[in-house]
N, C-alpha and C positions, 0 to 999 in steps of 0.2 A: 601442200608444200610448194606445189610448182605455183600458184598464186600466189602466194606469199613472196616467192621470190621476186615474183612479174614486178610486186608492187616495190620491193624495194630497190628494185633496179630504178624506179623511179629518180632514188635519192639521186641517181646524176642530173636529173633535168633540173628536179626542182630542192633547193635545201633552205631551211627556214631557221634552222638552229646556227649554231657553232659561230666562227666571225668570220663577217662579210669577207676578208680574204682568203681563208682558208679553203683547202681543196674540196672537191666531194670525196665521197667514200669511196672506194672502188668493190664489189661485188668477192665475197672469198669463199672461202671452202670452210667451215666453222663444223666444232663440235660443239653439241650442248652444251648446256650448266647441266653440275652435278648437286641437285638439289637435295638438301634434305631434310632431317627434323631445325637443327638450327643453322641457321646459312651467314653466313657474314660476307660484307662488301667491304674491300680493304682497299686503302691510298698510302702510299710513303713516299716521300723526299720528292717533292711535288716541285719545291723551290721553286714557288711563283708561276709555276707551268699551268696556270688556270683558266689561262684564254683556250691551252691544246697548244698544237704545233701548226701552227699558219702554213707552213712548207712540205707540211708531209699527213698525207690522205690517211695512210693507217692511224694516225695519231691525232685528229683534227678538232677531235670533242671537246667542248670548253668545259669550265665547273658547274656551267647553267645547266646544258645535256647531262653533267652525272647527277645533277637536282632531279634531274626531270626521271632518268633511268632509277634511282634509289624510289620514287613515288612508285612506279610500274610495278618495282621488283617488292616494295612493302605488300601491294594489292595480289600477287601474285601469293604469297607468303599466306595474307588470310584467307584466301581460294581455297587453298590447300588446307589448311588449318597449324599451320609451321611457321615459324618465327625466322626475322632475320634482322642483322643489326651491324650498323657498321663503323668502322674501327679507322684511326689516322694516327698511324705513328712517325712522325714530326719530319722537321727541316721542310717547313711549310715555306720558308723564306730564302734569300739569296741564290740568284742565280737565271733572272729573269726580264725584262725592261717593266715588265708590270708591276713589281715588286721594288727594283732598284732605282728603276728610274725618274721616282717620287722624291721628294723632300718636303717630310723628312718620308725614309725607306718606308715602301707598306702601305702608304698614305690610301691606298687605295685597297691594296689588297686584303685588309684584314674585315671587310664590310664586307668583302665576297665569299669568303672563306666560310662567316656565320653563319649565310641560309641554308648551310647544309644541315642535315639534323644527324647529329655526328652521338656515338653514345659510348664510348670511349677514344680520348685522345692524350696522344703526351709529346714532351718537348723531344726533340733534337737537338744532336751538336750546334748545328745552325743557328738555333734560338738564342744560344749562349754565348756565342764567340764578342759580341758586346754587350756594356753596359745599356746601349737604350733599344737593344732588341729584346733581351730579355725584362724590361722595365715594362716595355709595350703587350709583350705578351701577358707578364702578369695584370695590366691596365686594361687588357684588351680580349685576349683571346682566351683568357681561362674566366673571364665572368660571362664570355658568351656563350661556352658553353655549360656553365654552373657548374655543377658535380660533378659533369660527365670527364673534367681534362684532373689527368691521374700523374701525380709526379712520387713517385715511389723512393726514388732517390735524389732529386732533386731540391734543392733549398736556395731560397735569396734572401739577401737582405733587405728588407720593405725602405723601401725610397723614403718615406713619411719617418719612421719611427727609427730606422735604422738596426732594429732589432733581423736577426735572422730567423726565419721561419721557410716552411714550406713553398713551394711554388703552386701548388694545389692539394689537393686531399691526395693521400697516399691509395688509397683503393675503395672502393667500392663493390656494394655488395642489391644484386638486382634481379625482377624475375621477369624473365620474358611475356610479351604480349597473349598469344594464342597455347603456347605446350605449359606454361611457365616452369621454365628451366631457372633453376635458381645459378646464378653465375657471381663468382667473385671472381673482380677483374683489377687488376693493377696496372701501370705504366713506368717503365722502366728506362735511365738511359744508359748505355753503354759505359764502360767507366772512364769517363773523358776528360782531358786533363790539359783542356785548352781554352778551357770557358775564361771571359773574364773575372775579375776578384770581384764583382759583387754577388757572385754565385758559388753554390757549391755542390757538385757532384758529388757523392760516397759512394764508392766501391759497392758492384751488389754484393760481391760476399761478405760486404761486413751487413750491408742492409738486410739480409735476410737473415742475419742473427735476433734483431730487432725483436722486441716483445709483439710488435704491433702484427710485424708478418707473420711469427710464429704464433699468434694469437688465430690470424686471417686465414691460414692455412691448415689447423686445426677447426676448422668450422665442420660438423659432420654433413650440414646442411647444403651442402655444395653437390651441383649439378656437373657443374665444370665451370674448370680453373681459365682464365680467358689475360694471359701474361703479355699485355702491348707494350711493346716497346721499340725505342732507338737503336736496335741490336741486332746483328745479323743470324741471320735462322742456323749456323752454323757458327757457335760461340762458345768461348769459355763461362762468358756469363749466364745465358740459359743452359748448361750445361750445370752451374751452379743452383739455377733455382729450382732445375728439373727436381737433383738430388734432394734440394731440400723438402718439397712439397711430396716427393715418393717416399720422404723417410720419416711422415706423416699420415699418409693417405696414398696406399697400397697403389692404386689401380682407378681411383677418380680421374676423370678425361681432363687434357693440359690443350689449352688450342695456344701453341704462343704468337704472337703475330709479330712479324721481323720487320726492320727495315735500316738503313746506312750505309751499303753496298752497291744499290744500282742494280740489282740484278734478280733476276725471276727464279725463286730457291725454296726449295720443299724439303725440311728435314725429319724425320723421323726421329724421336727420341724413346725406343724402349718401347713399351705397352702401354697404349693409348696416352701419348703425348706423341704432337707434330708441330711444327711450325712451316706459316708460308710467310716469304718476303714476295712484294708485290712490284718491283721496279724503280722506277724512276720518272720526273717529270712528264706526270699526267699522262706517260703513255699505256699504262697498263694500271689497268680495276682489277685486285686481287678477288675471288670469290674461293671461299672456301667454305664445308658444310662438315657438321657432324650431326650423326643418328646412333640411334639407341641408347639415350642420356635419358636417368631417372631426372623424373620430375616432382613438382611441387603435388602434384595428382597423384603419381602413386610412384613415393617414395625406392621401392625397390622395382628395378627391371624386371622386366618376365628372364628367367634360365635361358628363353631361348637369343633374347637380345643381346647381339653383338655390336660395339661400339667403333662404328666405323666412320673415317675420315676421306675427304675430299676434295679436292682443288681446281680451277680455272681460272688460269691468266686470259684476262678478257683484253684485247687491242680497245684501246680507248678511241674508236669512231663510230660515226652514226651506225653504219651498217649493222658493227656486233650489236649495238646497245639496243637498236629497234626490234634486232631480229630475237633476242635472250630478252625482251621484256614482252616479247607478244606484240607489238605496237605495229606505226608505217611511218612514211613520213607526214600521214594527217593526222594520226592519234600520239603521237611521239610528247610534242611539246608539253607542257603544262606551265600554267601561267608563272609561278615562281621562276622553275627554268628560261621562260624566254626572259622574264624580265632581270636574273641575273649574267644572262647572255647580254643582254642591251644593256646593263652595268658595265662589264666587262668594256664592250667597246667602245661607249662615253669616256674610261678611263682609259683605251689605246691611243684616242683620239686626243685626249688634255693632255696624255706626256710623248704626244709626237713621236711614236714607235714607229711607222709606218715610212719617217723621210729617209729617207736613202743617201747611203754617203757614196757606194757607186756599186758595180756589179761585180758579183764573182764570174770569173774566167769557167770556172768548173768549179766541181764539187772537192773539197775539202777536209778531211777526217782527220779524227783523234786519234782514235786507235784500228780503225778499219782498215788501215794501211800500212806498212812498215815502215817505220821514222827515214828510212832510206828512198820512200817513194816518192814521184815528184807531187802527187796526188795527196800527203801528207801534211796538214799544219801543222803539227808541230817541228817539221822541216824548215815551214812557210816562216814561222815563228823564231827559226834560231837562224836561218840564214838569209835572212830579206830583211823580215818587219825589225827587229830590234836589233841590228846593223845599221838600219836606215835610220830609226827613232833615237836612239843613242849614241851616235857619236859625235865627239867633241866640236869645239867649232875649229874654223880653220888653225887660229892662231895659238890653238892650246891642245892639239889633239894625242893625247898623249895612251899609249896602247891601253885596251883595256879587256879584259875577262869579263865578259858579262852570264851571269848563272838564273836562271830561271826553274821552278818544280814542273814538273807535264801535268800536276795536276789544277796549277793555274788555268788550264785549258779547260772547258767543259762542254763543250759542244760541235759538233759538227759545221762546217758553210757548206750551203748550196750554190751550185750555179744561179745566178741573176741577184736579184736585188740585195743589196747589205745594207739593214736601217739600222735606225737607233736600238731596236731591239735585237739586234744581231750580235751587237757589241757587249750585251750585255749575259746572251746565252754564251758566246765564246769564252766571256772574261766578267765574270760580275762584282770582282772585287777589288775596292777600292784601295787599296795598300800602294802605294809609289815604290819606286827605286831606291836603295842605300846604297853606297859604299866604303871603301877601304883603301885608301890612296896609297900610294908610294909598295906596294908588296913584293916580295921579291918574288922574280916572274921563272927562277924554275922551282920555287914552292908551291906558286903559284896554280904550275902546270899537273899539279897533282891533286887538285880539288875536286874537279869534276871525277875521277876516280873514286875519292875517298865516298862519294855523295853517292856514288851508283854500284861499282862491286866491292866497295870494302865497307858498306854501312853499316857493317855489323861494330865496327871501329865505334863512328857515332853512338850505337846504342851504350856501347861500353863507356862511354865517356859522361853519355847524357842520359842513364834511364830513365827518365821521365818524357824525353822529347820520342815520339811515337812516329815513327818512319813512314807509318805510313800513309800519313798525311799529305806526304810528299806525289802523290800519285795521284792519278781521279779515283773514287772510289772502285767503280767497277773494276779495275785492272789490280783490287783484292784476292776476285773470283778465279781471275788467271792465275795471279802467283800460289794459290793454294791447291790448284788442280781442282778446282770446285766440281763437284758434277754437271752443272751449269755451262756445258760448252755448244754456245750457239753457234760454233761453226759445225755441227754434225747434222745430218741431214735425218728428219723426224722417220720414225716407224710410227707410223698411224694407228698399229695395235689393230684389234676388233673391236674400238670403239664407231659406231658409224657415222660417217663424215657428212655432212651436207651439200650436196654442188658440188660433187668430185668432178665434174666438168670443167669447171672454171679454173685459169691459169694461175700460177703460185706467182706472189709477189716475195722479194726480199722480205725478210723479217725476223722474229726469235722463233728460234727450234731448242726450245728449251728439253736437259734431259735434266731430269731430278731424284729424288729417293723415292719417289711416288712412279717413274715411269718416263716414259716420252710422249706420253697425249697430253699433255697441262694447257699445251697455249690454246684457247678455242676457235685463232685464225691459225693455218698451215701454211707453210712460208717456206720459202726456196731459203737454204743457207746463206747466214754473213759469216766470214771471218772475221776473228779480232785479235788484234796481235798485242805482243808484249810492251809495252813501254820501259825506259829507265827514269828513273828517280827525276833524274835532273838533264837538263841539257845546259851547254855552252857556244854563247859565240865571242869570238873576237875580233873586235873594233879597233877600228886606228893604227893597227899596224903596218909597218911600213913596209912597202910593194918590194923591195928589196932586201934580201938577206943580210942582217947586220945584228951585233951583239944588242940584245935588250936586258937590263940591268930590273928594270920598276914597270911595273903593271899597277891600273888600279884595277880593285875585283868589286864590280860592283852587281846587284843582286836585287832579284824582289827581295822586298820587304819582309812577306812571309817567311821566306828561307832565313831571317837573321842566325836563330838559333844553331841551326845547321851549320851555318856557315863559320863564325863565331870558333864553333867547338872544331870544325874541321881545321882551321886554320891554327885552334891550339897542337892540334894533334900534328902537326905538320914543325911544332915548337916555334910558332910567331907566336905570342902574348897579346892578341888584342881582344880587346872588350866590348862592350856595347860603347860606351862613352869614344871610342876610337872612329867609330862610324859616323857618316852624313847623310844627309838627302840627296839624293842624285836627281837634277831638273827639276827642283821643286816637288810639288803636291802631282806631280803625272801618274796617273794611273797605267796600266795596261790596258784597261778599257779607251781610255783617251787617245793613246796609241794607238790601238789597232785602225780607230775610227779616222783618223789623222795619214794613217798609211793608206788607207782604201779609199779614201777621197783623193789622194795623190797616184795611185798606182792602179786603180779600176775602175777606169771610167764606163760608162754605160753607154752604150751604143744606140742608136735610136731605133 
């Protein structure tokens, strides 16, 4: 043990994998994988996060290292004589420089995505929110992975024939390598109602009425039910297909695999069904296992086997990945891996992620800080940057409400460099500015209200527009009390820890339905605090106290809908067709980049 560790302390001097700017590992306290008869390696809502986190050491692994760790952990699997197979449920795109910062989107990243050997996959929200991302992925990433990408609910209209049809095959049915477990596996997305119109989501409770699932689910042949999808492991939706598959088949094992929240979630459903959600942008490798599943060999279990489930949040860096595949930093690589790593940074290198528009002062959070703190961007964001970006010019500056969602935000700054790619993890989406000229400004002053503690107003107005969109995902987990609360400090359990020597780094201390050992690095607590819906700042007001009559309220983009409806409910009558463009095609991306070139400069 104490050799192994000599040699991976290694990884500080010498690193061969990940990208050239990225940190090394830092050395942690790790609990094993919990291996078993079939294991799965799980990824969600990746959004482009496949180079890893250049800024941060716990996170640093590209897609090339989990090429190269999925090899290890196959090898390890037939050692054993146990199977293992893994799983990606969606929002592979948006919210990246890798991803975004191509034209057209992806240009690059959907060549990186394929040399994984991935054996079920299915879409996200993210895939669909347009026409030529969902066009791309059916062109693109459901022929690379053939049979394996599952759209259980999912339908497009085929660009060529204009007919509606499937996005891929609805499920499949397959048997493992070495135990052969027979599995029938589906892909699912959550019932989302924001796709563009050349798509179409169905509800799964009406989906699992369907002949074909009730057909699929009747199969007596079945090992275990393996349920991927876009959905969070605490849902109404698997909630629904729980029922349906138990009101079928008693007591056959459910593995559902989650993801669309951001957040590291183990839920328990009943007798033998669980689901795990795996994170967010490429920080965390789900590993999950079950044992004691009848197999294609011999049909009924022994009396004395018991069907038990298991989980590991793996920190996506060299260190976990070398030390959970048996490896070092000599044996680690494998040539597919390095050579999707050296892909990776050919395309950092073509779309210019690396130039710097200037430095952060300090470090800057989303939710890590209280919107009150100076330490805060979305502080940064409602009373500096779109104050400075937005207002009028001299000759015309007439007050204005400007309204922005927190969940336009998506990522953290650190201290030092801000590049191209920085802009794009803060802010990846292209939507501009609208507005609403001439409003009356004490109607006006009760918008930002309606948008944060009376949203239940909106819902009532608008049920189809989904509130909570309006947030970053993870700050779901808070409002529902999830179990999932990383700011509480781990009980290690008598599971046994590795290098209890070694110092605790910041990181997740996840607690779940399963316990509080899941994450396999040990980590000093973060807090994360609440957000609101929406913020406001106001522009161009004038330094002295005097009557204001007219505001304009102007707005992301995203927020139209919201806005729109709030302004009905407030008894102004306007519509879509009332609204303008505010500065043209300006992004919030373009902004941010345009502020930090003006306000952070870099010190030599």
């Amino acid at each position: 043990m104490f050799a192994r560790l000599t040699a991976l302390v290694a990884v500080l001097a010498q690193v061969q994998c990940m990208q050239p700017a990225a940190p090394a590992p830092i050395p942690a306290q790790l609990r094993e994988l919990p291996w078993g008869q079939l294991n799965i390696l799980h990824t969600t809502d990746t959004h482009g996060w496949h180079a890893g986190h250049i800024q941060e050491d716990s996170f640093a692994a590209d897609w090339g290292d989990y090429i190269s760790f999925a090899h290890h952990l196959k090898r390890i699997a037939d050692e054993r004589g146990d199977d293992i197979i893994l799983v990606d449920t969606g929002d592979r795109v948006e919210g990246n420089g890798l991803y975004d910062g191509s034209d057209p989107k992806g240009k690059y990243t959907f060549d990186i995505i394929k040399h994984q050997s991935i054996d079920i996959i299915c879409s996200g929200n993210h895939e669909l929110y347009k026409q030529s991302t969902s066009e791309t992925e059916l062109a693109k990433t459901v022929p690379a992975f053939k049979g394996n990408y599952l759209a259980s609910n999912v339908d497009i209209f085929d660009p060529e024939s204009g007919e509606r049809r499937a996005l891929a095959r609805r499920y499949r049915k397959f048997e493992t390598k070495n135990q052969r477990i027979r599995v029938t596996a589906f892909g699912f997305l959550y019932n989302f109602e924001g796709n563009a119109n050349n798509t179409v989501v169905q509800p799964v409770q009406e989906t699992i009425r369907e002949s074909w699932f009730q057909d699929a689910i009747r199969d007596k042949e079945t090992d275990l039910f393996v349920v991927a999808g876009h959905i969070p492991a605490d849902s109404e939706e698997y909630q629904a297909i729980y029922r349906a598959i138990r009101g079928v088949q008693w007591d056959t094992p459910i593995q559902f695999m989650a993801g669309h929240t951001h957040i590291r979630d183990y839920k328990k459903y009943g007798k033998n069904a669980v689901a795990l959600e795996s994170g967010r942008y490429m920080e965390t490798i789900g590993f999950a296992s079950v044992s004691g599943l009848s197999t294609a060999k011999k049909d009924i279990p022994s009396a004395k086997a018991k069907v038990t489930f298991r989980r590991k949040y793996i920190d996506n860096n060299l260190y976990s990945l070398r030390h959970h595949s048996s490896t070092n930093e000599t044996t680690f690589d494998t040539e597919l891996g390095t050579n999707v790593t050296a892909q990776i940074a050919r395309a950092r290198k073509a779309l210019h992620l690396d130039k710097t528009f200037g430095c952060a002062p300090h470090d800057y959070w989303v939710s890590r800080a209280e919107v009150t703190s100076d330490e805060s961007l979305v502080k940064l964001l409602g009373e500096r940057l779109l104050p400075d970006q937005l207002h009028g010019p001299k000759n015309n500056s007439k007050p204005k409400l400007v309204f922005t969602n927190t969940g336009a935000l998506r990522f953290d700054v650190f201290k030092g460099p801000f590049t191209t790619d920085s802009t794009f993890l803060v802010s990846p989406f292209d939507s501009g500015f609208r507005y609403v000229k001439d409003v009356d400004y004490q109607k006006a002053q009760e918008l930002l209200k309606i948008l944060n503690n009376d949203a239940p107003i909106l819902q009532d107005l608008g049920p189809t527009l989904d509130l909570s969109m309006l947030i970053p995902p993870e700050q779901l987990a808070l409002r529902r009390g999830n179990r999932n609360k990383r700011g509480l400090f781990v009980d290690r359990s008598d599971q046994v820890v590795l290098h209890e020597d070694l110092p605790l780094t910041p990181g997740y201390t996840t607690i779940d339905d399963h316990g509080d050992d899941g994450d396999d690095t040990i980590h000093s607590a973060i807090n994360f605090y609440d957000l609101p819906n929406a913020i406001q700042s106001k522009i161009d007001f004038p330094e002295k106290d005097q009557h204001i009559e007219k505001v304009d309220v102007v707005y992301n983009e995203f927020i139209e809908p919201y806005m729109i409806l709030a302004l009905r409910f407030l008894g102004l009558q306007y519509d879509k067709q009332d609204t303008a463009s505010y500065q043209g095609s300006r992004s919030m991306t373009d902004m941010i980049a345009d502020w930090v070139g003006k306000n952070w400069p870099c010190k030599d």
